[in-house]
C-alpha positions in Angstrom: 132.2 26.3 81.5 130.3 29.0 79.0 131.9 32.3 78.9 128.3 33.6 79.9 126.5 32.7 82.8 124.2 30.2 82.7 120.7 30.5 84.7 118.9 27.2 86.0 116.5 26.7 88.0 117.5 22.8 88.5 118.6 22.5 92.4 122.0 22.0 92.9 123.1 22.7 89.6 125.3 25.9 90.3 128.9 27.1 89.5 129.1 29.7 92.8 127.3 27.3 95.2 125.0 28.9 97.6 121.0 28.1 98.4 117.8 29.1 95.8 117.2 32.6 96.1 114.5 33.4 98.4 111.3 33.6 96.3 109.2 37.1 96.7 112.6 38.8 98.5 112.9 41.8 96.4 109.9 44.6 96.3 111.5 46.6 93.2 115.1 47.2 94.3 114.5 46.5 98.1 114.2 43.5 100.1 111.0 43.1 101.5 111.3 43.0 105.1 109.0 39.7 106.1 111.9 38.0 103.8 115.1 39.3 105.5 115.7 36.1 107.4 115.4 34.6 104.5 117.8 36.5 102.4 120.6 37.0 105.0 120.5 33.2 104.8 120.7 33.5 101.2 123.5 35.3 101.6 125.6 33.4 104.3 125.1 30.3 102.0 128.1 32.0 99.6 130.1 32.9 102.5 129.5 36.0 103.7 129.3 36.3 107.3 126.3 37.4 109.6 127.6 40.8 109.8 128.5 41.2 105.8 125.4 39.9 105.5 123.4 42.3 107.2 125.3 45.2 105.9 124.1 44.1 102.7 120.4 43.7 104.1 121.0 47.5 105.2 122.4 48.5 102.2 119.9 47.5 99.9 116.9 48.6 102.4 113.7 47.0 103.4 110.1 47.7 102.7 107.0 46.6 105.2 
């Protein structure tokens, strides 16, 4: 492995696992909220559970 990351858009081609980020998710630094499904699956898919990943969710903030 590179001592840098490395940033792919192949699928499957990952070092932390997880799912594709959800595309159109962020609106500047906030999630935009017809997406948050989406990202809290994002999310789940490295682990975190449904509550860690809503915290996050909450966190970060939404936008309409």
């Amino acid at each position: 492995m590179p001592d840098t990351p490395t940033h792919t858009y192949i699928e499957g081609y990952s070092a932390t696992g997880g799912e594709g980020p959800p595309i159109s998710a962020l609106h500047g630094e906030t999630i935009f909220a017809p997406k948050r499904d989406a990202v809290i699956r994002f999310l789940k898919s490295f682990g975190l559970s449904d509550d860690e990943a809503a915290e996050v969710v909450r966190r970060v903030g939404t936008v309409p």
